[in-house]
C-alpha positions as CSV (number, residue, x, y, z in Angstrom):
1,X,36.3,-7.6,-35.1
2,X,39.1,-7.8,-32.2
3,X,40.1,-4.5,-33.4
4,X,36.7,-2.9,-32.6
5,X,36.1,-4.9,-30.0
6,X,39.3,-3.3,-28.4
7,X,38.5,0.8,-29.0
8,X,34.9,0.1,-28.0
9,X,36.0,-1.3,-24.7
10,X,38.9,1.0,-24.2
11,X,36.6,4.2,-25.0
12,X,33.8,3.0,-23.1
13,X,36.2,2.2,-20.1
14,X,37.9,5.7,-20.4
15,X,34.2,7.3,-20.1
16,X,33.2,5.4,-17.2
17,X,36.0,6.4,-15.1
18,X,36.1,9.8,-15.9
19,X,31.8,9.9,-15.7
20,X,32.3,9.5,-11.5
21,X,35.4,8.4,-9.0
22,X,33.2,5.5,-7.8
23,X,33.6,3.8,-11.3
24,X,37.7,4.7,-11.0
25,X,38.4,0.4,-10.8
26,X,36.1,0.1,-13.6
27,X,37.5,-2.8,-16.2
28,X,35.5,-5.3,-18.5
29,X,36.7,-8.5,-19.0
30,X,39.6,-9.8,-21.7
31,X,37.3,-11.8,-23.3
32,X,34.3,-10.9,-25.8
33,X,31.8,-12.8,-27.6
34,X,30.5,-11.4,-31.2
35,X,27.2,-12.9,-33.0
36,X,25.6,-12.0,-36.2
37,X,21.6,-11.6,-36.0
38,X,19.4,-11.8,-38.5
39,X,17.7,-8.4,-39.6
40,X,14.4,-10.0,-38.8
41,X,15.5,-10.7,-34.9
42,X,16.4,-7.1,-34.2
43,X,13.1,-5.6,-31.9
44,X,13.9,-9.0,-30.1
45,X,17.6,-8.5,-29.7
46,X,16.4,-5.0,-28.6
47,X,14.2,-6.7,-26.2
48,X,16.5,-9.5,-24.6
49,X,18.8,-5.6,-24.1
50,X,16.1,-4.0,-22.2
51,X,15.5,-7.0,-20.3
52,X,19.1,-8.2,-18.9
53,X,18.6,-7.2,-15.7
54,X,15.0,-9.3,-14.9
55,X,17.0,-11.9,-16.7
56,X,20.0,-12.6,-15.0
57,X,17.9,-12.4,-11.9
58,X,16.8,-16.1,-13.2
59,X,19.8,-17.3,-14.7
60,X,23.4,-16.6,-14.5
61,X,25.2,-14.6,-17.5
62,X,27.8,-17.6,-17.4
63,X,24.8,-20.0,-17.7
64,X,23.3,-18.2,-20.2
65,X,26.0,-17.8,-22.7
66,X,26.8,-21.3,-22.3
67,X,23.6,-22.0,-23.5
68,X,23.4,-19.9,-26.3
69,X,26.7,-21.6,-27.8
70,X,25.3,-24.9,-26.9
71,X,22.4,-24.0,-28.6
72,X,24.3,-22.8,-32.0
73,X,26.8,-25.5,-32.4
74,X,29.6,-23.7,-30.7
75,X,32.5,-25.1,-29.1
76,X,34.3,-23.6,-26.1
77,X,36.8,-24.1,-23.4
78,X,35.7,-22.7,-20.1
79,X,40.1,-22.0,-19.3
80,X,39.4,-19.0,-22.2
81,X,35.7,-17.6,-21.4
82,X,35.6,-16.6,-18.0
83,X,38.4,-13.7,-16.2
């Protein structure tokens, strides 16, 4: 997964800076965050998607990913999920 991870976010970087000089600082985070969805979930992962922006005008990305790993059991340390 890491290895993916990596080229997708080095490719996608690469594009967006050569796309326009205003995205030249461009960068994503170090850290990433992978989940398996069930097959079933898909038009409502494709939903949530579409919907990110009216989203995080109600609540943080921070506070919602904390709640999603809260919500599955997961364990984190703040030190490591945050740039």
């Amino acid at each position: 997964m890491s290895a993916v991870v990596e080229d997708l976010k080095t490719t996608s970087s690469k594009w967006m800076k050569l796309r326009d000089p205003k995205f030249h600082a461009f960068y994503w985070q170090k850290g990433y965050g992978a989940f398996a969805v069930n097959s079933e979930k898909l038009s409502a992962v494709r939903k949530y998607i579409a919907d990110q922006q009216i989203q995080h005008a109600h609540q943080s990305f921070q506070d919602e990913y904390r709640a999603l790993l809260q919500d599955n059991g997961a364990e984190w340390d703040e030190r490591y999920v945050w740039d």
